[in-house]
Residue, then its C-alpha position, 0 to 999 in steps of 0.5 A: x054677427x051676420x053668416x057667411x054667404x055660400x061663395x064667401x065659405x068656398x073662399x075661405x076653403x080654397x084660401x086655404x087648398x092655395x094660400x093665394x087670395x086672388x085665386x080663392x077669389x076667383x075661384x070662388x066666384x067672388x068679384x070683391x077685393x080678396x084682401x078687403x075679404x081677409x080683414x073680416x073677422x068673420x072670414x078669419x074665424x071661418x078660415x080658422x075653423x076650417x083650418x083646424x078641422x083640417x089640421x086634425x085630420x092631417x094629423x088624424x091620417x098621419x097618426x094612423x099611418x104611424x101606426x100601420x107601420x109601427x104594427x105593419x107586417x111584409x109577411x103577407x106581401x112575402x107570401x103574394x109574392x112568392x106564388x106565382x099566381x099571386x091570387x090574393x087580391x087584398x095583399x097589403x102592401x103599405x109596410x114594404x118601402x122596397x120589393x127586388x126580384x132577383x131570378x128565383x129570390x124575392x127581397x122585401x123590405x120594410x119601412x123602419x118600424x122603430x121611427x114610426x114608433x118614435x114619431x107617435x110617442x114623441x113627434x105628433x104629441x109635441x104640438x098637435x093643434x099647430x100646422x105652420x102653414x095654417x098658422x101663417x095664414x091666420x098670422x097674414x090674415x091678422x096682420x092685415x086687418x090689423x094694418x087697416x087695408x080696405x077701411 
C-alpha cells in the first residue's frame, strides 16, 4: 500500500478543520475529484488517524479545563482586584464567570465547582474515543465507497 502524498495529507487535515471535500481540495491544492479522493481507503485511514489524534486532544483540553475549574480558586483574582494598583500580572482568572464592581465593593463570581466535578467523574468518562462530528465524517466517507462513486 503505497503513502500518501503531501498535498493528499493537508487534505485529509483540512477535510477535517471544514467537513467540506471541495474546499479541502481546494485548499489543499489538489485538482482531483474530492469524492473519488474520499473512496481511498488510504485517505480514510489518514483521515481517521487524524481525527483521533484530534479527538483526544479535544478531550485532553477539556479534561484539563475540568479540572482547573473543579480545584480553581477567585481568591487570587479577589486580591488583584481589590488593589488598586493591580500589580500582580499572573493573576489567574480562568475560575471567575462574573466580575461586578459596585462603587467601593467588588463581586466575583465563580464557575460552578460541583458540575465541573460531575463532568470529569461521569461525562468525559462515557465515550472518550468518540467526537460525533468525526464519526460523521468517517461514516460519509464510508458509505461513499461503499456506494462505488468514482469507480
Amino acid at each position: 500500500m503505497s503513502q500518501l502524498n503531501k498535498k493528499e495529507k493537508a487534505f485529509c487535515r483540512r477535510y477535517l478543520e471544514t467537513g467540506n471535500p471541495e474546499r479541502a481540495a481546494r485548499l489543499a491544492g489538489i485538482k482531483k475529484d474530492p469524492y473519488e479522493l474520499l473512496t481511498c481507503e488510504r485517505v480514510q485511514n489518514e483521515i481517521k488517524r487524524c481525527g483521533e489524534a484530534i479527538n483526544k486532544t479535544a478531550l485532553h483540553i477539556a479534561r484539563y479545563a475540568l479540572i482547573r475549574l473543579a480545584a480553581g480558586s477567585v481568591f487570587d483574582a479577589a486580591g488583584v482586584l481589590s488593589d488598586e494598583k493591580g500589580e500582580k500580572s499572573d493573576t489567574d482568572f480562568f475560575s471567575v464567570s462574573e466580575i461586578k464592581r459596585k462603587g467601593e465593593s467588588i463581586e466575583l463570581r465563580s464557575f460552578d465547582k460541583f458540575k465541573a466535578i460531575e463532568c470529569l467523574t461521569r461525562g468525559l468518562s462515557e465515550n472518550e474515543s468518540s467526537v460525533p462530528f468525526y464519526d460523521a465524517l468517517i461514516a460519509g466517507a464510508e458509505k461513499l465507497n461503499e456506494s462505488g462513486y468514482g469507480d
